[in-house]
FIBA-540109 format. One record per residue: x negated, y negated, z of N, C-alpha, C in turn; residue number from 0. Coordinates in Angstrom, 2 decimals. Example, Ala and Ser with C-alpha at 12.3 -4.5 7.8 and 13.67 -1.06 7.14 Angstrom:
2
      nu      nv      nw     cau     cav     caw      cu      cv      cw pos
  -13.19    5.69    7.80  -12.30    4.50    7.80  -13.20    3.30    7.80   0
  -12.85    2.25    7.08  -13.67    1.06    7.14  -12.90   -0.03    7.87   1
//
This chain:
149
      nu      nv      nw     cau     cav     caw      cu      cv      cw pos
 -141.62 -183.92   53.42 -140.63 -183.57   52.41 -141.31 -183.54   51.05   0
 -141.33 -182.61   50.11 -141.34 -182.25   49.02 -140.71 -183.39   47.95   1
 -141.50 -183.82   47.08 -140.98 -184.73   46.15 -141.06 -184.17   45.19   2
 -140.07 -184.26   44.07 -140.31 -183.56   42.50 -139.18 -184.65   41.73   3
 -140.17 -185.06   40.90 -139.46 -185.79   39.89 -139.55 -185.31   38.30   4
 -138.08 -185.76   37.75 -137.99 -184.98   36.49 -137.15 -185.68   35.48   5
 -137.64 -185.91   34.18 -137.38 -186.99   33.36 -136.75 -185.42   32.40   6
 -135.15 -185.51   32.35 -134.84 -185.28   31.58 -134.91 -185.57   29.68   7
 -135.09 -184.42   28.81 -134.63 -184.98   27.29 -134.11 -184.29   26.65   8
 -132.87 -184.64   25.50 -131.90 -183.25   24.88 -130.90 -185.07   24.33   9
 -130.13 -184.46   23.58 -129.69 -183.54   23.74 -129.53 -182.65   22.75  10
 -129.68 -181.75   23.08 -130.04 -180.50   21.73 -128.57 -179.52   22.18  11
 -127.53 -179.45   20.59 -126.65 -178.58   20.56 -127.31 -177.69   20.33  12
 -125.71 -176.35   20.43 -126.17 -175.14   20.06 -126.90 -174.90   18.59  13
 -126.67 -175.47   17.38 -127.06 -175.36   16.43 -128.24 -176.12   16.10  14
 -128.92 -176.94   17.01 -130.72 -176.95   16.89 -131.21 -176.86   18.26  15
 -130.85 -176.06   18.98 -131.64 -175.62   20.20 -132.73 -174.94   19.90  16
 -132.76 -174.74   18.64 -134.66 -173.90   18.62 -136.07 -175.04   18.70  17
 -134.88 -176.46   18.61 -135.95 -177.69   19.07 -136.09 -178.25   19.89  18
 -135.79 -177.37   21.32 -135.84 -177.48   22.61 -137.45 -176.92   22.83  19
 -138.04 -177.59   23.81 -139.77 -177.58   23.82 -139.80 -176.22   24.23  20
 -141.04 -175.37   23.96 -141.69 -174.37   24.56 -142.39 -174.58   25.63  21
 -142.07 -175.08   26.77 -142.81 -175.31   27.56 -142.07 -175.20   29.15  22
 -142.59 -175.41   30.11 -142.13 -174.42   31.31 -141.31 -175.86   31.81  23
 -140.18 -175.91   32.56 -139.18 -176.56   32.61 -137.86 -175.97   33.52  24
 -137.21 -176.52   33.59 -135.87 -176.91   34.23 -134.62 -177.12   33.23  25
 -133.96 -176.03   32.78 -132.78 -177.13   32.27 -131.28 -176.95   32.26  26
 -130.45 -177.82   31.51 -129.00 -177.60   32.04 -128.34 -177.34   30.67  27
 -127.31 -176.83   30.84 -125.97 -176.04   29.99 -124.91 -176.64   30.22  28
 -124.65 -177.53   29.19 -123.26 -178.29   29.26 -122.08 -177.62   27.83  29
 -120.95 -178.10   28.27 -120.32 -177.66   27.69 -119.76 -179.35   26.98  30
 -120.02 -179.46   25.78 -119.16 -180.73   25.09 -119.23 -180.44   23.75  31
 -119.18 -181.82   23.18 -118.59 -181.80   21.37 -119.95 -183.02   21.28  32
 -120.24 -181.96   20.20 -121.65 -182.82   19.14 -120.53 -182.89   17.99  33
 -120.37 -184.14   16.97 -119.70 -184.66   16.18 -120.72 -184.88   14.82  34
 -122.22 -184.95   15.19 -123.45 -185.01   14.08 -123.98 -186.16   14.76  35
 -123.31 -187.50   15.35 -124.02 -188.42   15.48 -123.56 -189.09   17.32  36
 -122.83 -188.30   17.77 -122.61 -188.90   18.92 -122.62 -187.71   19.95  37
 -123.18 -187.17   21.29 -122.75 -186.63   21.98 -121.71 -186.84   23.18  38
 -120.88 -185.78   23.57 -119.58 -186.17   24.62 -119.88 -185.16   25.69  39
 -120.36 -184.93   26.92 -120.33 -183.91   27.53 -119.23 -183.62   28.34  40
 -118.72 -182.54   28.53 -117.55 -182.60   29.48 -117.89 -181.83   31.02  41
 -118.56 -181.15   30.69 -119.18 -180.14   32.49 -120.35 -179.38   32.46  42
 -121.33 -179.53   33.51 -122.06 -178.65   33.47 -121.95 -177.77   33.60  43
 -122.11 -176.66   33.03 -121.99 -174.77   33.20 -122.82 -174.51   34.01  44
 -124.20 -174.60   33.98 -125.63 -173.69   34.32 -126.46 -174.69   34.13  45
 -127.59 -174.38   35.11 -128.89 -174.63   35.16 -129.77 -173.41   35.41  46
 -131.17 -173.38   35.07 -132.10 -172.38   35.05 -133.35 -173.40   34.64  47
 -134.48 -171.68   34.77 -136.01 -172.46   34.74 -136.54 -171.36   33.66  48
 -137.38 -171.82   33.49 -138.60 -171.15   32.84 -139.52 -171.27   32.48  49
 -140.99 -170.76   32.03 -142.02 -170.83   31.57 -142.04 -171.33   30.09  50
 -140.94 -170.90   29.63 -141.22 -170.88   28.38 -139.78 -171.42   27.72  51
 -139.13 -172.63   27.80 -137.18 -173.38   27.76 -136.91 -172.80   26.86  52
 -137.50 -173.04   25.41 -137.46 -172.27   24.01 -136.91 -170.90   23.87  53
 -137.87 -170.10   24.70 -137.58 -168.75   24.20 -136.77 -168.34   24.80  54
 -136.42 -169.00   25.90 -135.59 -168.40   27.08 -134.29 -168.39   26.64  55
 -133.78 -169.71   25.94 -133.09 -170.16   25.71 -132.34 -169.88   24.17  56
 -133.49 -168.73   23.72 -132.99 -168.89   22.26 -132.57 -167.22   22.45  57
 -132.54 -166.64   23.12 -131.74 -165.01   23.60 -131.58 -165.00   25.17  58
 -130.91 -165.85   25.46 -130.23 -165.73   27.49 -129.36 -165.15   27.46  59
 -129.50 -164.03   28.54 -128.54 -162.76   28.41 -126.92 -163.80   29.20  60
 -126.81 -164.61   29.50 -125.95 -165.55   29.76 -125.08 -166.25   29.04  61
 -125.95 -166.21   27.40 -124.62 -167.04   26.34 -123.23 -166.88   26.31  62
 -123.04 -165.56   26.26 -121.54 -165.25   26.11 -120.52 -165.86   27.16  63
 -121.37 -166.15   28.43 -120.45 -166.16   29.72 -120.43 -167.99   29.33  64
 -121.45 -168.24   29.20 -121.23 -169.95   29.08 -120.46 -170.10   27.23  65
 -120.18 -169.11   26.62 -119.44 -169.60   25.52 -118.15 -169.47   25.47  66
 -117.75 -168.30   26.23 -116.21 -168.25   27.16 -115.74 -169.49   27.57  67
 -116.76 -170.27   28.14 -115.89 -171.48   28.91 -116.01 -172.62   28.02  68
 -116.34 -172.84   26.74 -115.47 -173.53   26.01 -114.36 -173.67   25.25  69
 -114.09 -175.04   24.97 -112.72 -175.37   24.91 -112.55 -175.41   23.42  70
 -111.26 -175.33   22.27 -111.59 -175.69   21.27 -112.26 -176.86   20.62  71
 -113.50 -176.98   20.07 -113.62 -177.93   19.26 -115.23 -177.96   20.07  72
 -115.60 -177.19   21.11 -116.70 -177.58   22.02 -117.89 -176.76   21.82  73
 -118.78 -177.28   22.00 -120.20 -176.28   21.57 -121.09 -176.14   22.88  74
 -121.92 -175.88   22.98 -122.92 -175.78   24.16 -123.79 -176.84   23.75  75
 -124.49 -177.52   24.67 -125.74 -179.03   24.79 -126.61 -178.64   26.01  76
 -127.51 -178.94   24.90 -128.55 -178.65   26.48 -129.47 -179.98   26.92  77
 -130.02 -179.65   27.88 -131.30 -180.69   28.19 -132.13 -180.01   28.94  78
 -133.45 -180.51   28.83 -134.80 -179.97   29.22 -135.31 -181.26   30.20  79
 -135.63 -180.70   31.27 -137.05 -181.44   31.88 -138.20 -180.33   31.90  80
 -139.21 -181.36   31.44 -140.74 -180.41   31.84 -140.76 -180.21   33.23  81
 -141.66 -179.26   33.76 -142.45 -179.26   35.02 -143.03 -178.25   35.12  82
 -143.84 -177.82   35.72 -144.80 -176.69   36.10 -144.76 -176.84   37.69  83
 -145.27 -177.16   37.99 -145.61 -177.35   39.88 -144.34 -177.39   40.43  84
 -143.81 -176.08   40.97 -142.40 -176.87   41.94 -140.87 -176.42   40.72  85
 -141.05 -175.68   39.61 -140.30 -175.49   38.69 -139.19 -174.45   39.55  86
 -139.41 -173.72   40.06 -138.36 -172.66   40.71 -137.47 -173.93   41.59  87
 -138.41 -174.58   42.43 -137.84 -175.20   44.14 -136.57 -176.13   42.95  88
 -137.39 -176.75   42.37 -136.11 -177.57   41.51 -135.06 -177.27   41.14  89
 -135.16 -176.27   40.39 -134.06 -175.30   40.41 -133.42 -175.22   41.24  90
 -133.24 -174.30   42.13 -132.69 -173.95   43.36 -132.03 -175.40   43.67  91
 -132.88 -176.31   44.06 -132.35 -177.54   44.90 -131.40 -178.41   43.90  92
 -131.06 -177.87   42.30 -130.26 -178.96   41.42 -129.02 -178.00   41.64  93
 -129.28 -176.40   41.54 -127.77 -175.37   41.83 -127.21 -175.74   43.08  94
 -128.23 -176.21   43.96 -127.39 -175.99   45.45 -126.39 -177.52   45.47  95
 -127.03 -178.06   45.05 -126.54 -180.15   45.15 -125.48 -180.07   44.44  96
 -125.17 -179.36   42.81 -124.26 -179.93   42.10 -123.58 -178.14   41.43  97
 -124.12 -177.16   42.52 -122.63 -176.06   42.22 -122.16 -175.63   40.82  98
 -123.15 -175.90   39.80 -122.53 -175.31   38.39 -122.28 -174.15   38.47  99
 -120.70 -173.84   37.56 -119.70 -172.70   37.96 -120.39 -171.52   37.58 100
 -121.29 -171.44   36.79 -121.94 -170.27   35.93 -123.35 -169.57   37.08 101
 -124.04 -170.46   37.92 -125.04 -170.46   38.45 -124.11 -169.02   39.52 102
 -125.17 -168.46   39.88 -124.60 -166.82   41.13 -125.56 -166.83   42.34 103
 -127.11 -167.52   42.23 -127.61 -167.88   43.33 -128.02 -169.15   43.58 104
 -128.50 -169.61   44.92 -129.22 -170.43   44.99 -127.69 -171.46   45.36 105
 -126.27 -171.45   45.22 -125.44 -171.98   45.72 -125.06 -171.88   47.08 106
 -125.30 -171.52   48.08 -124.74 -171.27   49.16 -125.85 -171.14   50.33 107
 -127.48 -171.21   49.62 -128.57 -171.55   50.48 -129.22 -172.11   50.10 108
 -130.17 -173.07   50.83 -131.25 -173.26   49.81 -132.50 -172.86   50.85 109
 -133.18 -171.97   50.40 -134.36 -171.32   51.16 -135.73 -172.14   51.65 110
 -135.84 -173.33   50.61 -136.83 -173.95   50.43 -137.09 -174.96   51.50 111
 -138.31 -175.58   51.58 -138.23 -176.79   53.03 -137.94 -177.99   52.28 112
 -137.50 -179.10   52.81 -136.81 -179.83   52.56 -137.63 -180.76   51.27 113
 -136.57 -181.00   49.81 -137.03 -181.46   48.78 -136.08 -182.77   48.67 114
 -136.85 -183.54   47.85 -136.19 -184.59   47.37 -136.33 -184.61   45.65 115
 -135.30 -184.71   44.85 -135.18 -184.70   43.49 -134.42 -185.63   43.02 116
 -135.48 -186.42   42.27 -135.17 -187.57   41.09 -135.49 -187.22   39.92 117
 -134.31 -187.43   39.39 -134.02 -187.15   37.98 -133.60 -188.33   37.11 118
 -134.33 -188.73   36.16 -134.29 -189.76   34.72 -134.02 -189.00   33.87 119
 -133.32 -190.15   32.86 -133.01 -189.52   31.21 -131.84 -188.75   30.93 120
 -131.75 -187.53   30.04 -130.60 -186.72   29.47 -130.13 -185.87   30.96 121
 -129.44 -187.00   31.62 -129.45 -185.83   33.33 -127.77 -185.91   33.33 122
 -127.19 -185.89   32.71 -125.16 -185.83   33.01 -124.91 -185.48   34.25 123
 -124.08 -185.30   34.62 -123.66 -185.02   35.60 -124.45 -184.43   37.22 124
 -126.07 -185.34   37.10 -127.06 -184.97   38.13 -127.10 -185.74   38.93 125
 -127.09 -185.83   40.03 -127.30 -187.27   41.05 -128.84 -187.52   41.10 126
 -128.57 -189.04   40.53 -130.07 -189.40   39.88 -131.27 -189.04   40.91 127
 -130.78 -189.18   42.38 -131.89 -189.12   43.40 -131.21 -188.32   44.81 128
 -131.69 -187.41   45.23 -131.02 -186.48   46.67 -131.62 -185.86   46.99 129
 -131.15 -184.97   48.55 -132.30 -184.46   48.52 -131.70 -183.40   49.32 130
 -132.35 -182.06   49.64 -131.59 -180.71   50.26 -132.60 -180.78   51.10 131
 -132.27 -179.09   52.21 -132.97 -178.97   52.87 -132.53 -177.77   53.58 132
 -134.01 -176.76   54.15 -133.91 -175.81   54.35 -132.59 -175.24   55.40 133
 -131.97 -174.05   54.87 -131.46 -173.35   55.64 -129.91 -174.07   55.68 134
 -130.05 -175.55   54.83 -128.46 -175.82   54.73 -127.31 -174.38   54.21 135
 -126.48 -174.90   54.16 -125.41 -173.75   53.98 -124.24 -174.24   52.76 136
 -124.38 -175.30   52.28 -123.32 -175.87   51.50 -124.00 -177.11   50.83 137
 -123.04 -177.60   49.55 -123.66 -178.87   49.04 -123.12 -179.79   49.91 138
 -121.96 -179.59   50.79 -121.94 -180.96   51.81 -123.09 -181.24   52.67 139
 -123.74 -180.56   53.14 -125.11 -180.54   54.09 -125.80 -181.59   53.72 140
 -125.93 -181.36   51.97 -126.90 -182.26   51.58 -127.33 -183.31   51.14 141
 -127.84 -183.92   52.01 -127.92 -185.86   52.05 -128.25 -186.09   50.94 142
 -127.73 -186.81   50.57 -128.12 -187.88   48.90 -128.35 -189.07   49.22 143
 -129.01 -190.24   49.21 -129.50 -191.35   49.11 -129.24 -191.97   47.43 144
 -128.62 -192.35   47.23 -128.16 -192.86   45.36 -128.42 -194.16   45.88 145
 -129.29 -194.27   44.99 -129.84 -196.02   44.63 -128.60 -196.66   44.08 146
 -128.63 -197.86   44.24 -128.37 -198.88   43.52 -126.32 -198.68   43.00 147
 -125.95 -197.59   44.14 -124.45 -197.20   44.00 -123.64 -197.78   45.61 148
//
């Protein structure tokens, strides 16, 4: 089994997301209320990858659809994990586990051989530790092991 671990950090609203790292990564699209000094998240929208979180992130042909689904008073928050090695499989294996409404693939298979993903830090609504596996068909398939719950 495939291990990939990933230390989430953010949280970066919409209005300083240009200080989200340039660097190749994993990250998630929440929908909550930044107040200046406290964050509140209410749901994850989306997850995605890239080479490059920054740029990706600073023109995603996706904004509009994740700015639709806020509520009054709510902004977009993001979080970044680094990774390079294994950056796609992660992906795939965080859409298939936790179904964010915005995500269109990677929900209903997961192609990959069987991964296990632990996630630390700015991770909301991620199950800290689980794991998928090839050719499942649903997020019920997929065994989670949660520490310390």
């Amino acid at each position: 089994m495939s291990q990939i671990s990933l230390t989430f950090h953010g949280y970066w609203s919409d209005r300083n997301r240009g200080s989200i790292p340039a660097q190749s990564g994993v990250y998630c699209v929440y929908r909550g209320i930044d107040n200046g000094q406290t964050v509140t998240l209410n749901q994850l929208l989306y997850v995605g990858e890239s080479e490059n979180a920054n740029a990706r992130l600073a023109s995603h042909e996706r904004e509009q659809d994740w700015k639709r689904q806020l509520n009054f008073g709510e902004t977009l928050i993001f979080a970044f994990a680094p990774i390079t090695v294994g950056r796609e499989r992660a992906e795939a294996a965080i859409i298939f586990r936790h179904r964010p409404p915005l995500n269109t693939s990677c929900k209903d298979a997961f192609s990959y051989d069987s991964t296990e993903i632990t996630s630390v830090g700015q991770n909301a609504f991620l199950d800290p530790r689980f794991a998928v596996h090839r050719n499942a068909v649903s997020s019920f398939s997929a065994s989670s092991y949660l520490t310390g719950r």
